[in-house]
N, C-alpha and C positions, 0 to 999 in steps of 0.2 A: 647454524647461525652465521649468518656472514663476518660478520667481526670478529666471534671466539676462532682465530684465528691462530695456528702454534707460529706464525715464523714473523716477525715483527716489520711492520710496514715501513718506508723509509719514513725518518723524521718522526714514529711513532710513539706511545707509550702505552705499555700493558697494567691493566687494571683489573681488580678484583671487585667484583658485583655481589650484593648480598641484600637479603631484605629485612626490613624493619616495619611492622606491622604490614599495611597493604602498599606500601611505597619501596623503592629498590634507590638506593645509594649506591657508589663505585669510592674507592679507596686508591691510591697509587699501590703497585703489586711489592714495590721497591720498599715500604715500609711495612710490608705482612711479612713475619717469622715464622709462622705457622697459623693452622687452623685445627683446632680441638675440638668433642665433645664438651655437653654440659657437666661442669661438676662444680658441687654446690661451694658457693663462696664463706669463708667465717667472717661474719659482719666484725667491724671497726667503730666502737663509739665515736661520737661526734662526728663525721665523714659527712662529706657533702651528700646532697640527696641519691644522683648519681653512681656514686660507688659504693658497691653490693657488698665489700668484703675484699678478702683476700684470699687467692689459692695457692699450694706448695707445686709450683715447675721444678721438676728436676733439681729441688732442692733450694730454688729462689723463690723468694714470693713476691708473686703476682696481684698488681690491686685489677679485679674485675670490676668494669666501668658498664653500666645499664645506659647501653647507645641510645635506645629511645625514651630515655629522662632528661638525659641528655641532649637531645635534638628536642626536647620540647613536646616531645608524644607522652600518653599513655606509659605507663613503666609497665613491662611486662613480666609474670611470673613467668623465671626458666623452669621447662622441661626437658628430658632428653632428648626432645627433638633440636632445642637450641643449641646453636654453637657458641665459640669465642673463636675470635681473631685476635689472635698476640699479634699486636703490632710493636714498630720503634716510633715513639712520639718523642719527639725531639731527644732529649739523651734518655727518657724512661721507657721501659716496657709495659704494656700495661696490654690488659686484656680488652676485649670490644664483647659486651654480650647482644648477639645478633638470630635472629629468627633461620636463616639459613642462608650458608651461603651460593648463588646461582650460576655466575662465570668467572672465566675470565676471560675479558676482554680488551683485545688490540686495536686502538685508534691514531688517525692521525688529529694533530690539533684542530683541523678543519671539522671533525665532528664533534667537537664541543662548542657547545651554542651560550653568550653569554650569559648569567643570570638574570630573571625578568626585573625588569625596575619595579615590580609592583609588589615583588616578595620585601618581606620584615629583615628591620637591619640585624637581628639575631641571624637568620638564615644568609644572606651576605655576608657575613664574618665567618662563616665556612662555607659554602657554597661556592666553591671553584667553577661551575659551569653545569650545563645539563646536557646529557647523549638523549638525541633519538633515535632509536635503533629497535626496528622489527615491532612497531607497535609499542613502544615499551619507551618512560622516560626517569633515565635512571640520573641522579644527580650526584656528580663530584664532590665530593668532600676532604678538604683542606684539615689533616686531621692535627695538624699544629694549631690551626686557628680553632679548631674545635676543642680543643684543650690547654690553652695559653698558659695555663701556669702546671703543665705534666712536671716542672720540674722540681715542685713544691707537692702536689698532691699527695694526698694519703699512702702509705708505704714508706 
C-alpha cells in the first residue's frame, strides 16, 4: 500500500485504520495504547447506550465503549474476531470495540480531504477529514470530539 508506510513523511502523521461494520475509520496512532483481543465486558447499570461494560487491564479497569453505537450505526455483537483499541481520550483510557483493525497509515495533511458539507452535524463533531487512498475512503475521527465528556463517563 502506498501510504502504510514505516518511515514518516516530512510534515506527516501516522494513523491507525480499523473497520466499523462496512465503513473504515482512522484514529491518530499518538492516542492508541494498545490493541487487544475481544473479551467480554461486565455490563454497568444505568450507563449510556454506548458502553458495553467494563474490563480488568492489568489490574485497572477499563470502560469498553461500542464504537458503532456510538458513531450512530447498528451496535454490534462482539466475537473473537472483534478487537479493542485502548486508546487516551483526553485524560481517560477507555477501550474502542472495533470489527478489526486494518493499517497503519502515514500521511501528509495534503491527503486529508475536508468533510463533505452535506454529511449530519453529529458526523462533523468528529469527523476530522476523509483519506482517499487505494480505492478506499477511510474517515478521521477526532476521538475527543467523539467522546466530550471521557472525563465524566462511566468508570
Amino acid at each position: 500500500m502506498s501510504y502504510a508506510v514505516k518511515n514518516l513523511v516530512e510534515g506527516g502523521r501516522e494513523l491507525i485504520a480499523f473497520r466499523v461494520g462496512d465503513q473504515e475509520f482512522c484514529v491518530n496512532i499518538m492516542s492508541v495504547r494498545e490493541i487487544r483481543g475481544w473479551t467480554p465486558a461486565t455490563p454497568l447499570p444505568h450507563s449510556p447506550s454506548h458502553v458495553m461494560g467494563v474490563i480488568n487491564l492489568r489490574g485497572a479497569v477499563l470502560p469498553i465503549l461500542n464504537l458503532a453505537a456510538r458513531l450512530g450505526m447498528t451496535p454490534v455483537e462482539p466475537d473473537a474476531r472483534h478487537v479493542i483499541i485502548v486508546a487516551q481520550v483526553k485524560a481517560k483510557v477507555v477501550g474502542l470495540l472495533v470489527d478489526a483493525v486494518s493499517d497503519i497509515l502515514t500521511v501528509s495533511d495534503e491527503n486529508i480531504q475536508p468533510t463533505p458539507e452535506i454529511s449530519s452535524d453529529v458526523e462533523k463533531q468528529y469527523a476530522r477529514g476523509i483519506l482517499a487512498i487505494d480505492q478506499r475512503m477511510i474517515c478521521l475521527i477526532d476521538l475527543e470530539a467523539l467522546f466530550p465528556d471521557a472525563e465524566s463517563e462511566a468508570a
